[in-house]
C-alpha positions as CSV (number, residue, x, y, z in Angstrom):
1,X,-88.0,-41.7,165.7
2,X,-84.8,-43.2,164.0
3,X,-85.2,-43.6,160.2
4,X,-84.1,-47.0,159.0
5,X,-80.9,-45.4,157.1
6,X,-79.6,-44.6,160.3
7,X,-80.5,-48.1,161.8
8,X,-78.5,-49.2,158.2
9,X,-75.8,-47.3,158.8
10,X,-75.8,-48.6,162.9
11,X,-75.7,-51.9,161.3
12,X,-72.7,-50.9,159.6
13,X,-70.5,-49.7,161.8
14,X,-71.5,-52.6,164.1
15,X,-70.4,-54.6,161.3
16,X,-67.2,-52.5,160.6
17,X,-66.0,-52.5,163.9
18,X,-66.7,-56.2,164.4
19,X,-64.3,-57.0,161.5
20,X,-61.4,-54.3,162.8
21,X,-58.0,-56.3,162.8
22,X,-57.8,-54.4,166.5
23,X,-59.3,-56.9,168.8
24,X,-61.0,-54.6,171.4
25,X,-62.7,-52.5,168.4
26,X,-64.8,-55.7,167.9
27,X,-66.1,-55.2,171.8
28,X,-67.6,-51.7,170.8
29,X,-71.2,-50.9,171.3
30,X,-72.6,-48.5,168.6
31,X,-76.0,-47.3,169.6
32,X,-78.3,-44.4,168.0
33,X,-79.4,-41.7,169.9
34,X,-81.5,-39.0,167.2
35,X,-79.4,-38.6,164.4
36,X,-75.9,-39.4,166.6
37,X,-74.0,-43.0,166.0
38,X,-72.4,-43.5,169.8
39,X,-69.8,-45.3,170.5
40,X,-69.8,-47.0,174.1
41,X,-67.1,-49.4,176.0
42,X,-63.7,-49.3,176.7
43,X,-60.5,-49.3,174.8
44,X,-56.7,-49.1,176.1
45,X,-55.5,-46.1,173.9
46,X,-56.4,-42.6,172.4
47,X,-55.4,-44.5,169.2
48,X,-58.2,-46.8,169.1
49,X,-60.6,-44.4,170.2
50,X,-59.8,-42.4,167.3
51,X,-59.3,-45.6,164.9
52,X,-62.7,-46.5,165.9
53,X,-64.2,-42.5,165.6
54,X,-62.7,-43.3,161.6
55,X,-64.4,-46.6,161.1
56,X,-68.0,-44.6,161.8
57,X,-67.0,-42.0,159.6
58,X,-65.5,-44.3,156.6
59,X,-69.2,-45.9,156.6
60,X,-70.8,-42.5,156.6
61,X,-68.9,-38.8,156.5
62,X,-71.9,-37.3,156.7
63,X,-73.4,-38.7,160.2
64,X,-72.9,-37.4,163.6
65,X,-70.9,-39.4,165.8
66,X,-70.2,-39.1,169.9
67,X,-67.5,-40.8,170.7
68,X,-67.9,-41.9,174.3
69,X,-65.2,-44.9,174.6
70,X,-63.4,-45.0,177.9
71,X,-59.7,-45.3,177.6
72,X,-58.5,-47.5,180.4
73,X,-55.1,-48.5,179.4
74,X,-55.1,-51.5,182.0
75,X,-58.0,-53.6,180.7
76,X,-59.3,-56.4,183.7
């Protein structure tokens, strides 16, 4: 079962990411899986992959994230 500070904190990052000056940060899924924050979709560079791993982790340094964004650096 997913305690509600975890569904907080999803809220969070979903919020976070939303209001990223990057554009395709704000496309982003964040689901919970356990414990784990995951990050789904696609993004065009390792950059925002990582910029987006940092957003998780500047709403929570504790939680555990799995970053599974795609990098497809010709977006259709």
């Amino acid at each position: 079962m997913i305690s509600s500070s975890m569904k907080d904190i999803r809220s969070r990052v979903a919020t976070a990411l939303a209001a990223s000056p990057i554009p395709r940060l704000r496309y982003i899924q964040v689901e919970l899986e356990e414990q784990t924050v995951c990050l789904r979709g696609d993004v065009t560079s390792f950059y925002q992959k990582q910029i987006a791993q940092e957003v998780v982790r500047s709403v929570d340094r504790e939680v555990d994230v799995r970053n599974d964004l795609r990098v497809d650096d010709m977006p259709g």
